[in-house]
CHARMM-style PDB file with segment names, atoms N, HN, CA, C and O in Angstrom:
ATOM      1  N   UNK     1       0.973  -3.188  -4.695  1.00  0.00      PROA
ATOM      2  CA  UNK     1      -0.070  -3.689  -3.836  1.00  0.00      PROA
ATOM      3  C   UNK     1       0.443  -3.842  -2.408  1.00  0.00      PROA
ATOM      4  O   UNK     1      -0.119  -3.349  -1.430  1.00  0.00      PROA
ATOM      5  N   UNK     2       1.814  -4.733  -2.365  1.00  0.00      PROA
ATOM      6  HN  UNK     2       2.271  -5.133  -3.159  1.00  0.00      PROA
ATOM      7  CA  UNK     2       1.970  -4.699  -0.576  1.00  0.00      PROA
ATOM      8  C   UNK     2       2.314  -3.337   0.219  1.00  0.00      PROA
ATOM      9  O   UNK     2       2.601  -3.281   1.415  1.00  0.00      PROA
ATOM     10  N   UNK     3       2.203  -1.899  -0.965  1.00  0.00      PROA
ATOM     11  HN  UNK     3       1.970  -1.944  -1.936  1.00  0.00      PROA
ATOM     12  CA  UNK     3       2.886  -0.368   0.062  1.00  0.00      PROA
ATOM     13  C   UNK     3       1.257  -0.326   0.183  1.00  0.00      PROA
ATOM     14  O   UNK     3       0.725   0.227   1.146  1.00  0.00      PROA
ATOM     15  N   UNK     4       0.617  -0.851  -0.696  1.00  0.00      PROA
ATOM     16  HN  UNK     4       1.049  -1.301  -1.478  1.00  0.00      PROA
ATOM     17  CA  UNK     4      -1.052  -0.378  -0.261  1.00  0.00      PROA
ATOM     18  C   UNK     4      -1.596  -1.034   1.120  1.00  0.00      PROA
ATOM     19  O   UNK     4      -2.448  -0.574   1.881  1.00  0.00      PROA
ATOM     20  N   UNK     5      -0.902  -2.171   1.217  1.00  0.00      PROA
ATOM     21  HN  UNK     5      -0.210  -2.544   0.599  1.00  0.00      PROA
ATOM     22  CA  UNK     5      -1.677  -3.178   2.441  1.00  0.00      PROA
ATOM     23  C   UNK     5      -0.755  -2.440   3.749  1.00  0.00      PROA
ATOM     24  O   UNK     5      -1.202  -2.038   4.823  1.00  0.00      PROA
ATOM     25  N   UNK     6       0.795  -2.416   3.219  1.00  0.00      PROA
ATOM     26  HN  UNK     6       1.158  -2.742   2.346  1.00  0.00      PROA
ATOM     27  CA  UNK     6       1.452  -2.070   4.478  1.00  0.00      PROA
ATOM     28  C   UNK     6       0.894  -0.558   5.240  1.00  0.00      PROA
ATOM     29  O   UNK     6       0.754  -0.540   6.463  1.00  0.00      PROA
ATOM     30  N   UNK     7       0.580   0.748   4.356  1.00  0.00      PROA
ATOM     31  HN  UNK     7       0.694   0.733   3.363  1.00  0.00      PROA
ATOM     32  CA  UNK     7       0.363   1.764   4.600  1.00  0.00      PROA
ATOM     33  C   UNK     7      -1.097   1.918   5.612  1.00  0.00      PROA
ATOM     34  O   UNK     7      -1.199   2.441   6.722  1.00  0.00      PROA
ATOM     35  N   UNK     8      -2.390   1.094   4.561  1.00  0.00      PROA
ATOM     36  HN  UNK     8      -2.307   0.669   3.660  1.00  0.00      PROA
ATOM     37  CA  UNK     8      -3.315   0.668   5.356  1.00  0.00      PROA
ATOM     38  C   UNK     8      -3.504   0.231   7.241  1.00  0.00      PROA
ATOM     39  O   UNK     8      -4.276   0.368   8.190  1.00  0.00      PROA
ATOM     40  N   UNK     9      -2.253  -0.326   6.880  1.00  0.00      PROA
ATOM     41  HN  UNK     9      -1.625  -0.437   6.109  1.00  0.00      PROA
ATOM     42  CA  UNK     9      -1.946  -1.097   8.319  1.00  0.00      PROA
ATOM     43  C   UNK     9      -1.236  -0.126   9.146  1.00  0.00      PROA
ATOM     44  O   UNK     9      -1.304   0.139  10.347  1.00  0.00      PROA
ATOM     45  N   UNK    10      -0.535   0.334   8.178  1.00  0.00      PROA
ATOM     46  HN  UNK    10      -0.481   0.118   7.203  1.00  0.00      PROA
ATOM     47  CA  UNK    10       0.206   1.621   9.444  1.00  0.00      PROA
ATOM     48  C   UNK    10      -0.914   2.811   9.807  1.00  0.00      PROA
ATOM     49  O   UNK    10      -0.756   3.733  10.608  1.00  0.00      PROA
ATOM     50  N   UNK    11      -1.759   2.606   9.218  1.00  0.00      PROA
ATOM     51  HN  UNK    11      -1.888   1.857   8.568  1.00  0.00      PROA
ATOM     52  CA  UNK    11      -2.815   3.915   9.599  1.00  0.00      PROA
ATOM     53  C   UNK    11      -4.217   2.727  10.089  1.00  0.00      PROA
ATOM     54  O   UNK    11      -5.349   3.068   9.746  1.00  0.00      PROA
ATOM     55  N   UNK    12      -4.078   1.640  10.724  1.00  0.00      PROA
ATOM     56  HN  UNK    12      -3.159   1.364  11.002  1.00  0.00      PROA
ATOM     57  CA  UNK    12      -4.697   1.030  11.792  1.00  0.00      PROA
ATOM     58  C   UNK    12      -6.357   1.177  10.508  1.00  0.00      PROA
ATOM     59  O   UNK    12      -7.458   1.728  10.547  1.00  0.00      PROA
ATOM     60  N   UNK    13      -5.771   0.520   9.773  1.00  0.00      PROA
ATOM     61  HN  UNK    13      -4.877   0.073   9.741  1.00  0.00      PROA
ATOM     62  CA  UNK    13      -7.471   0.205   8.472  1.00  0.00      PROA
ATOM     63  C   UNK    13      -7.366  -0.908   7.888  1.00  0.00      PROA
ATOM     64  O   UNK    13      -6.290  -1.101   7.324  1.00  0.00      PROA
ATOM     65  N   UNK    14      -8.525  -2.120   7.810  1.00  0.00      PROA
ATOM     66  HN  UNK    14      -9.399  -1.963   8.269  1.00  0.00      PROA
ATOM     67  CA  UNK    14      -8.458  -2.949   7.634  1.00  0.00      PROA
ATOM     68  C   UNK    14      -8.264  -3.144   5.876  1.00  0.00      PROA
ATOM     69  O   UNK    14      -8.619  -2.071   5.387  1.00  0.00      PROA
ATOM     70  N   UNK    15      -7.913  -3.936   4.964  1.00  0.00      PROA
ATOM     71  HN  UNK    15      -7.625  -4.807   5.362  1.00  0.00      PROA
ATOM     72  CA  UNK    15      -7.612  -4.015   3.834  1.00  0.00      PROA
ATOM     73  C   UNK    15      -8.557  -4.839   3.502  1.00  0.00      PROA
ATOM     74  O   UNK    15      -8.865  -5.790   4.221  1.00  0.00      PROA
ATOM     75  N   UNK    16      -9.255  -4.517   2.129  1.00  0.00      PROA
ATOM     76  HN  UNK    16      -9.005  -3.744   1.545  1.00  0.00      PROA
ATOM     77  CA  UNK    16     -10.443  -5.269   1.693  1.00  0.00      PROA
ATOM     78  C   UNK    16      -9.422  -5.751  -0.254  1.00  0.00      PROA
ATOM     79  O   UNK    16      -8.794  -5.060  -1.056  1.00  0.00      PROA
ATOM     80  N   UNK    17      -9.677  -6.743  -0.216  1.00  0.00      PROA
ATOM     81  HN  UNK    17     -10.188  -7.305   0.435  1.00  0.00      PROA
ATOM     82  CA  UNK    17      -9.445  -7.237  -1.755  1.00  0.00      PROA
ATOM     83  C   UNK    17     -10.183  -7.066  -2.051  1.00  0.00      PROA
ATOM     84  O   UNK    17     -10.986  -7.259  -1.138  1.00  0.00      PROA
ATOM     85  N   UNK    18     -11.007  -6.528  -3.510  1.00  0.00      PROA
ATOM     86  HN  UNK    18     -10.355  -6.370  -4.252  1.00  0.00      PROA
ATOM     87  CA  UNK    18     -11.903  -7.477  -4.619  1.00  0.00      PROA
ATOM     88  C   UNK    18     -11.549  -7.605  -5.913  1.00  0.00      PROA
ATOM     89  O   UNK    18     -10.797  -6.859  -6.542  1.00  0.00      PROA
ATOM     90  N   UNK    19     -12.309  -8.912  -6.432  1.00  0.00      PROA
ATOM     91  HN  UNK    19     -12.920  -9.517  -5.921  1.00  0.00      PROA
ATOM     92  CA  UNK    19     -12.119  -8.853  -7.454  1.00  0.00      PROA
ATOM     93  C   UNK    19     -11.107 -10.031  -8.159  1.00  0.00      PROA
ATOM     94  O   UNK    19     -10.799 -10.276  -9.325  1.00  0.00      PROA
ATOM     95  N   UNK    20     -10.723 -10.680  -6.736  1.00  0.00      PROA
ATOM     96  HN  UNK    20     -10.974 -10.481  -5.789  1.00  0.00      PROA
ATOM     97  CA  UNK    20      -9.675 -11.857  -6.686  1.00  0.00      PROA
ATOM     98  C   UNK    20     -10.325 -12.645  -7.333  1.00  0.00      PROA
ATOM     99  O   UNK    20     -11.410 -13.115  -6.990  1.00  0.00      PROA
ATOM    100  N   UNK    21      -9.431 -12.988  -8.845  1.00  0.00      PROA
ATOM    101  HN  UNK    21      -8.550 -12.606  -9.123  1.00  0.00      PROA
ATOM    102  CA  UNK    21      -9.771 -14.173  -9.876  1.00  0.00      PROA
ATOM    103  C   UNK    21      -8.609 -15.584  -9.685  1.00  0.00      PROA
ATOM    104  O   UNK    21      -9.065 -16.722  -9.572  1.00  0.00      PROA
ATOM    105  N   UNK    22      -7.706 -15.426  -9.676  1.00  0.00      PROA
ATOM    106  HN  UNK    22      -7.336 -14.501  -9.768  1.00  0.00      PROA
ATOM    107  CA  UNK    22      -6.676 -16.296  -9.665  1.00  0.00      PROA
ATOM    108  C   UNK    22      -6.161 -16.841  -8.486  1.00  0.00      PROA
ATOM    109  O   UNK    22      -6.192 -16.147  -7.471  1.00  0.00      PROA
ATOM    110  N   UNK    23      -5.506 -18.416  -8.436  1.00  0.00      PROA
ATOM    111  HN  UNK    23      -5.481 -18.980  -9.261  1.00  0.00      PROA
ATOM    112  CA  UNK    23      -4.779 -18.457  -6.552  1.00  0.00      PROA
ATOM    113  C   UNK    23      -3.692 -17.685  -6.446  1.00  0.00      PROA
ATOM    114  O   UNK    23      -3.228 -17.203  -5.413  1.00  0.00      PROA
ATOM    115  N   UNK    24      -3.320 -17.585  -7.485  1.00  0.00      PROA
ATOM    116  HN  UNK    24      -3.697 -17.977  -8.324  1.00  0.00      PROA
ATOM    117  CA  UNK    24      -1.397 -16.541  -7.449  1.00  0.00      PROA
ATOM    118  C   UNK    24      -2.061 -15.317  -6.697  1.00  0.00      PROA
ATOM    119  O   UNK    24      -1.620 -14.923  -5.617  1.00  0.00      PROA
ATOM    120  N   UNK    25      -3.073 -14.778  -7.288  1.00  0.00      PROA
ATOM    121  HN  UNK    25      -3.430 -15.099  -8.165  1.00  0.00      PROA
ATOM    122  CA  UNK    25      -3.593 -13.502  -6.145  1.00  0.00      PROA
ATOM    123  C   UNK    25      -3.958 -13.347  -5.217  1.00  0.00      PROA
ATOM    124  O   UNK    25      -4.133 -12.284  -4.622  1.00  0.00      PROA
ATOM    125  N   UNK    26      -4.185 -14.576  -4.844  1.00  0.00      PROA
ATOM    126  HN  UNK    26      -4.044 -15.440  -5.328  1.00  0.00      PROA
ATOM    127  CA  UNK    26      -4.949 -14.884  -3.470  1.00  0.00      PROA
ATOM    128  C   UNK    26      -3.506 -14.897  -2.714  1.00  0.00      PROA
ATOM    129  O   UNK    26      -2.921 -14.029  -2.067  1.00  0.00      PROA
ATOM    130  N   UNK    27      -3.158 -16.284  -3.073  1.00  0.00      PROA
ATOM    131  HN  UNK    27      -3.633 -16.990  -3.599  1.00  0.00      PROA
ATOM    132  CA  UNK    27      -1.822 -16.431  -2.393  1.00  0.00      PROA
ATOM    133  C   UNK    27      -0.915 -14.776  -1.889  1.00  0.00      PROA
ATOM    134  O   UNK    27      -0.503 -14.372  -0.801  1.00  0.00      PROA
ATOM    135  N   UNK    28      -0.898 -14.132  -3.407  1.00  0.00      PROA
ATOM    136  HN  UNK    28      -1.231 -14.460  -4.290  1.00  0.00      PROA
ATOM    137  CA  UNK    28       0.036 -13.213  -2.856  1.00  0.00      PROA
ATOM    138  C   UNK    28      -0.458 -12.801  -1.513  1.00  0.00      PROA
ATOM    139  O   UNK    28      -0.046 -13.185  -0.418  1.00  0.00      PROA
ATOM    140  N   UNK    29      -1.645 -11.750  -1.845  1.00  0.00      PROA
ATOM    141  HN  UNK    29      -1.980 -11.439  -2.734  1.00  0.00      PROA
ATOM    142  CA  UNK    29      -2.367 -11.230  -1.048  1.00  0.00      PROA
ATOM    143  C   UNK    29      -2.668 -11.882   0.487  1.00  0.00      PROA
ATOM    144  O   UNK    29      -3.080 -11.039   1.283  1.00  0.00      PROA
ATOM    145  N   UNK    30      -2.554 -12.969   0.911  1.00  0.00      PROA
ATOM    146  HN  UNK    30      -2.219 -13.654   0.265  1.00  0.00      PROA
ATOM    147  CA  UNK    30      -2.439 -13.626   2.353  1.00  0.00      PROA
ATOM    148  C   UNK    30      -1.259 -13.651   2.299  1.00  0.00      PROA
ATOM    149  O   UNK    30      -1.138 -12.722   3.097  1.00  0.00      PROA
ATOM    150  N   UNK    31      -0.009 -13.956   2.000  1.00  0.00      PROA
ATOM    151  HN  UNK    31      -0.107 -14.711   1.352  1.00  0.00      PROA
ATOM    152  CA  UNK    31       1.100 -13.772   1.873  1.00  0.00      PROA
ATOM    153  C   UNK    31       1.629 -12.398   2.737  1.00  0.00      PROA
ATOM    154  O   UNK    31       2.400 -12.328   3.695  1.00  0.00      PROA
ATOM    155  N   UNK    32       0.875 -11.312   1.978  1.00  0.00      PROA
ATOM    156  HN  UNK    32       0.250 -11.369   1.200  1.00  0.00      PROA
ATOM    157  CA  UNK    32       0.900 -10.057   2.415  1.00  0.00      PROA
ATOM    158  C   UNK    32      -0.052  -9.145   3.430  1.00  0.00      PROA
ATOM    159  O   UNK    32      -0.407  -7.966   3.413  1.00  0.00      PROA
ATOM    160  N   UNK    33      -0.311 -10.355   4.389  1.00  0.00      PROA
ATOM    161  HN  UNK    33      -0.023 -11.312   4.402  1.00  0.00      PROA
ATOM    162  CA  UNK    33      -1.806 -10.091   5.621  1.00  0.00      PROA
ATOM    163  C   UNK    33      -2.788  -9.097   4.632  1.00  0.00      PROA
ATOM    164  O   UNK    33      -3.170  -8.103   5.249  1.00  0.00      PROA
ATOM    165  N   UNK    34      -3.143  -9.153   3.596  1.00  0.00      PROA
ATOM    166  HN  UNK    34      -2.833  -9.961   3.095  1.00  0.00      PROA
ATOM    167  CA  UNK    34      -4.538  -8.551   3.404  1.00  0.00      PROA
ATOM    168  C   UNK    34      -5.722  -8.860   4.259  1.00  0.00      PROA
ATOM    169  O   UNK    34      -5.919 -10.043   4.536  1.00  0.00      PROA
ATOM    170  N   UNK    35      -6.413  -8.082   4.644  1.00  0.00      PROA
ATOM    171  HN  UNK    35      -6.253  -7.121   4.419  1.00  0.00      PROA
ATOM    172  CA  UNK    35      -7.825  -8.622   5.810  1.00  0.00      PROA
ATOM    173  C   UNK    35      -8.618  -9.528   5.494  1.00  0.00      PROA
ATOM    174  O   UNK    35      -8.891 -10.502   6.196  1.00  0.00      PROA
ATOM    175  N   UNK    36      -9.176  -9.210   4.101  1.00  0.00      PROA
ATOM    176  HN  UNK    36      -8.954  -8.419   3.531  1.00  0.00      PROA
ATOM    177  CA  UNK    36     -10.022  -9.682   3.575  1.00  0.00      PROA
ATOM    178  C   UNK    36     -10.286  -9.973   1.932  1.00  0.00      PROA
ATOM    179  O   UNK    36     -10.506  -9.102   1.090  1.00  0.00      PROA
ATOM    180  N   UNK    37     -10.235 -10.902   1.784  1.00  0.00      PROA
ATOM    181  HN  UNK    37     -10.057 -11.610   2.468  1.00  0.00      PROA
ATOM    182  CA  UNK    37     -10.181 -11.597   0.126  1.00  0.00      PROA
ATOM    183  C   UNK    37     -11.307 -11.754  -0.600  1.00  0.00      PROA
ATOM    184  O   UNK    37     -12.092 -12.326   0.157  1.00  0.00      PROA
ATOM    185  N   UNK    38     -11.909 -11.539  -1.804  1.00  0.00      PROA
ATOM    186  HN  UNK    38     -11.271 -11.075  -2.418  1.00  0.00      PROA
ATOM    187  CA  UNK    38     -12.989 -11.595  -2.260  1.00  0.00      PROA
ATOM    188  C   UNK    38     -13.070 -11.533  -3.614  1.00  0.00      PROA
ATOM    189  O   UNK    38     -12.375 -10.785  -4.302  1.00  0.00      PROA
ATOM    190  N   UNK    39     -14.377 -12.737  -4.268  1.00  0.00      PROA
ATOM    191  HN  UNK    39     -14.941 -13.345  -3.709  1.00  0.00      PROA
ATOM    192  CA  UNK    39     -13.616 -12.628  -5.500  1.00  0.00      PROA
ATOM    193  C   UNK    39     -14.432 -13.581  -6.270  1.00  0.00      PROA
ATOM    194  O   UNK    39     -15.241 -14.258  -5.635  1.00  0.00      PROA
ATOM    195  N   UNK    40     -14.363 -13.698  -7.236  1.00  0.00      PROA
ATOM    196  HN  UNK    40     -13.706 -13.149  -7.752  1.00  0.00      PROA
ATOM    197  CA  UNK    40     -15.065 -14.856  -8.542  1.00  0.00      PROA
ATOM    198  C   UNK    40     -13.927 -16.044  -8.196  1.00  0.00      PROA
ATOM    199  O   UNK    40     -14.359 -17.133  -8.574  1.00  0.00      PROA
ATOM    200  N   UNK    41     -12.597 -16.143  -7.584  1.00  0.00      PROA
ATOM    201  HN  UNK    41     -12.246 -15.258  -7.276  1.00  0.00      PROA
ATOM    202  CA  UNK    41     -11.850 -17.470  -6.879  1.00  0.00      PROA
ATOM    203  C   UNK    41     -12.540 -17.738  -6.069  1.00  0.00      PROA
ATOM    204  O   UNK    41     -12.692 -18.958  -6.130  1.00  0.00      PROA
ATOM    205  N   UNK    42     -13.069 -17.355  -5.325  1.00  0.00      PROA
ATOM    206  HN  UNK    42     -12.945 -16.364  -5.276  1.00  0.00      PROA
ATOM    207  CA  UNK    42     -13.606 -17.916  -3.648  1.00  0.00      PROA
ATOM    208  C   UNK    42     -15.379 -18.370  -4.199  1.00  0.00      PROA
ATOM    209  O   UNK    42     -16.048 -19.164  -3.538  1.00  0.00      PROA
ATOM    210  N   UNK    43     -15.777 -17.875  -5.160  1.00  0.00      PROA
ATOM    211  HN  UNK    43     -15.233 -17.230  -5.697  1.00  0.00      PROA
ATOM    212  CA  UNK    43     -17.427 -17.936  -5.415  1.00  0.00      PROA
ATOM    213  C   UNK    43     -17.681 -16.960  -6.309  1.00  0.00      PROA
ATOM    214  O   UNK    43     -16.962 -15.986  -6.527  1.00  0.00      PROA
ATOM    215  N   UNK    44     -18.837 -17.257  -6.893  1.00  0.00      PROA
ATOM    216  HN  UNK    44     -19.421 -18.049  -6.716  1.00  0.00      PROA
ATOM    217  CA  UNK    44     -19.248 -16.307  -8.109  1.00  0.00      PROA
ATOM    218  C   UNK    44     -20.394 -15.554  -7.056  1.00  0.00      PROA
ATOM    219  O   UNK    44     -20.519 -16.077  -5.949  1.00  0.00      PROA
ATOM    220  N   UNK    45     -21.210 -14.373  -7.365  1.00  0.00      PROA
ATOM    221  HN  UNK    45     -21.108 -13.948  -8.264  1.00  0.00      PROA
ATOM    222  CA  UNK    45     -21.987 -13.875  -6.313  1.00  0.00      PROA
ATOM    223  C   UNK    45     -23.331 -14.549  -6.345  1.00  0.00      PROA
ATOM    224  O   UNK    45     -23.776 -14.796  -7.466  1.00  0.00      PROA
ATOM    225  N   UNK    46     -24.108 -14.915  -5.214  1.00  0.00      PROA
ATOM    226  HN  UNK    46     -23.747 -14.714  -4.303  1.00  0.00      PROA
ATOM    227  CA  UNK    46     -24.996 -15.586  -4.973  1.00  0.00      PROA
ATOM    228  C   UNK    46     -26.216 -14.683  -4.338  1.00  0.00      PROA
ATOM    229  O   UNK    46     -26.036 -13.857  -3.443  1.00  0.00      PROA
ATOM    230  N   UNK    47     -27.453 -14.966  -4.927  1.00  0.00      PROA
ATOM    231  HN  UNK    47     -27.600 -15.638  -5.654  1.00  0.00      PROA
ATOM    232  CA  UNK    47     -28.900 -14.662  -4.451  1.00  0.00      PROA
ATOM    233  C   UNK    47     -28.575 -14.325  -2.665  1.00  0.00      PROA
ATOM    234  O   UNK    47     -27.506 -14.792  -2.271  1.00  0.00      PROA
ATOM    235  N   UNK    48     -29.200 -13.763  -1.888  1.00  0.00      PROA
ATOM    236  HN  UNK    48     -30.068 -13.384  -2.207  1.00  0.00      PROA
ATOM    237  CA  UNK    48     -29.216 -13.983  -0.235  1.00  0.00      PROA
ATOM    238  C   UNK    48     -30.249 -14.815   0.185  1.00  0.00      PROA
ATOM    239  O   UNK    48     -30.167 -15.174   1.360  1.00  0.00      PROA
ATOM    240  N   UNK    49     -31.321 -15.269  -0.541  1.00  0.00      PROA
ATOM    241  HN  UNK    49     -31.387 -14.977  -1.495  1.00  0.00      PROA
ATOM    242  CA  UNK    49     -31.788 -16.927  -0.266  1.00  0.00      PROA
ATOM    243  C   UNK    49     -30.753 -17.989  -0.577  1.00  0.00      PROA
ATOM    244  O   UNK    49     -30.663 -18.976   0.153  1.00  0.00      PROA
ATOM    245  N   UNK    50     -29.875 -17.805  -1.758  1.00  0.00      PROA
ATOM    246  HN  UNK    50     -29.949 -17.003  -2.351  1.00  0.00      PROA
ATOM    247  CA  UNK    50     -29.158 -19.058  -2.230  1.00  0.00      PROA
ATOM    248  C   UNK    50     -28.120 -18.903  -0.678  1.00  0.00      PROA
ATOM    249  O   UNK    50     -27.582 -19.812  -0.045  1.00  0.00      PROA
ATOM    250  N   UNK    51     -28.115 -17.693  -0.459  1.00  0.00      PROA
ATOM    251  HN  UNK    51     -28.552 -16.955  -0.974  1.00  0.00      PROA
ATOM    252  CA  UNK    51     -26.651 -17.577   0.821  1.00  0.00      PROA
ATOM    253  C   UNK    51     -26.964 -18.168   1.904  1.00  0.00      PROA
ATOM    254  O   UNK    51     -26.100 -18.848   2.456  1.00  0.00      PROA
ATOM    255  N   UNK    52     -28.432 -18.044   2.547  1.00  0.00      PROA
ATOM    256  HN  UNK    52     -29.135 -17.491   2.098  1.00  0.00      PROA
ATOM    257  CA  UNK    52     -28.964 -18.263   3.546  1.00  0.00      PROA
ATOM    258  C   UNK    52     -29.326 -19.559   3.803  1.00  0.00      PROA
ATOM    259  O   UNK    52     -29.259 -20.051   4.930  1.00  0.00      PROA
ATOM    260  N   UNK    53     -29.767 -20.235   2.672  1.00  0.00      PROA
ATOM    261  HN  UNK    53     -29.822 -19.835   1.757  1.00  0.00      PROA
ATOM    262  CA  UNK    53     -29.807 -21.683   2.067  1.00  0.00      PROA
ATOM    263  C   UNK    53     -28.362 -22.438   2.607  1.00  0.00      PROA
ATOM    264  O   UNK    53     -28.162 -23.386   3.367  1.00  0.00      PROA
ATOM    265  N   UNK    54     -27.567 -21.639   1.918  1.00  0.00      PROA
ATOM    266  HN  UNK    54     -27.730 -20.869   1.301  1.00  0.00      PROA
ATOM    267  CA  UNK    54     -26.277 -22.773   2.092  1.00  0.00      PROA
ATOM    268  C   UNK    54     -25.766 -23.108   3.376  1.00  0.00      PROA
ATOM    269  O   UNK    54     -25.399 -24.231   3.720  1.00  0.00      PROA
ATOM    270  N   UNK    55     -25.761 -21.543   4.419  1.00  0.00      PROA
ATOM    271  HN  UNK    55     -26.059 -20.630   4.139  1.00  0.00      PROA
ATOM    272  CA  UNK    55     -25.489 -21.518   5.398  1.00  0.00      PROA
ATOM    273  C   UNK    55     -26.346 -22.798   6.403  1.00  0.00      PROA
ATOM    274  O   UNK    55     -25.809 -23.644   7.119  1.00  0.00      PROA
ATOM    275  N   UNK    56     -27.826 -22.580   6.157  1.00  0.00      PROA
ATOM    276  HN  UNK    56     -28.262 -21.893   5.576  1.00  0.00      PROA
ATOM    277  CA  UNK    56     -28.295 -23.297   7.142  1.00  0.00      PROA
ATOM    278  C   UNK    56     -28.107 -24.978   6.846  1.00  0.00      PROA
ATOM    279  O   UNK    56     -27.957 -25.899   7.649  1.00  0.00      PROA
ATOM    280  N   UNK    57     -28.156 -24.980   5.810  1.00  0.00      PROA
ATOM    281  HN  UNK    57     -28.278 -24.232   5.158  1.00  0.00      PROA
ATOM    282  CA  UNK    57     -27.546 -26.528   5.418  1.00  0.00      PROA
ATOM    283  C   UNK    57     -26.321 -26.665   6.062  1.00  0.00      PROA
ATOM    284  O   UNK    57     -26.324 -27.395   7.053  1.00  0.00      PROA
ATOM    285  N   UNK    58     -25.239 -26.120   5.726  1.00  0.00      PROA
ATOM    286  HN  UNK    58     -25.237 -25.526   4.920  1.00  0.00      PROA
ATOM    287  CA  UNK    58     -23.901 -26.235   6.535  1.00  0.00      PROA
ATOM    288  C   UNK    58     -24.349 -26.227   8.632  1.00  0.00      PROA
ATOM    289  O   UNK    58     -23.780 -26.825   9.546  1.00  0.00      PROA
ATOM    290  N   UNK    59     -25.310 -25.474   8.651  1.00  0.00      PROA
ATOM    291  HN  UNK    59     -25.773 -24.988   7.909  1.00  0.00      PROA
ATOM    292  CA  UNK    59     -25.345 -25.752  10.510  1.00  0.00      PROA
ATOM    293  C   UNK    59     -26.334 -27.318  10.299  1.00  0.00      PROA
ATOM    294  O   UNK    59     -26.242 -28.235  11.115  1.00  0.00      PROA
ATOM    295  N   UNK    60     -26.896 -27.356   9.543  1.00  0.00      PROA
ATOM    296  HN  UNK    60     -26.971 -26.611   8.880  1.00  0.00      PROA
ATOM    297  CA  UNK    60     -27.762 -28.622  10.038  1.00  0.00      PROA
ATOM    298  C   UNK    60     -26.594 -29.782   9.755  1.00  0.00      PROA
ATOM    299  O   UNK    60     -26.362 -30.453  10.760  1.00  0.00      PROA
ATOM    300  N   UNK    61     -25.770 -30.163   8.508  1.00  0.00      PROA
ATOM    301  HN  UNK    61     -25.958 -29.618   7.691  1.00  0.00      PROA
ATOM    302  CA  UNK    61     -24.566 -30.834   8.661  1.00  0.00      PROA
ATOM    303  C   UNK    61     -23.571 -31.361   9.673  1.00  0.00      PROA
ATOM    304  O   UNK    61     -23.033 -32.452   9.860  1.00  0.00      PROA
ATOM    305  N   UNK    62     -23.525 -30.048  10.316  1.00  0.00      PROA
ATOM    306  HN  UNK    62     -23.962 -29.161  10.163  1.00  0.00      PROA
ATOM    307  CA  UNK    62     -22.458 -29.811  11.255  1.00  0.00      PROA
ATOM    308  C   UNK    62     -22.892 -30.498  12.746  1.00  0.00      PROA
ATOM    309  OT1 UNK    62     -22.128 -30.420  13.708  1.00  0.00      PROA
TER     310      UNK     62
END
């Protein structure tokens, strides 16, 4: 996985995770500048009302 992130990077392309279940994977993976993390760890996938919902709650919070 890190000749995949490093190579990515040497050819100027951002690195997408998915699929990240565990923190050991997460961890590695920021560990190893991956761009972007994604995953049933971070959230299970959500409706785009349930998304849009949460978001605007979080600005009215804030």
């Amino acid at each position: 996985m890190q000749s995949i992130i490093e190579l990515a990077h040497r050819l100027q392309l951002s690195v997408v995770a998915e699929g990240v279940e565990d923190a050991a994977s997460a961890t590695f993976l920021q560990q190893h500048q991956c761009d972007t993390i994604q995953g049933f760890y971070y959230s299970r996938p959500v409706s785009l009302a349930d998304f849009k919902a949460y978001f605007q709650h979080m600005e009215q919070a804030a």
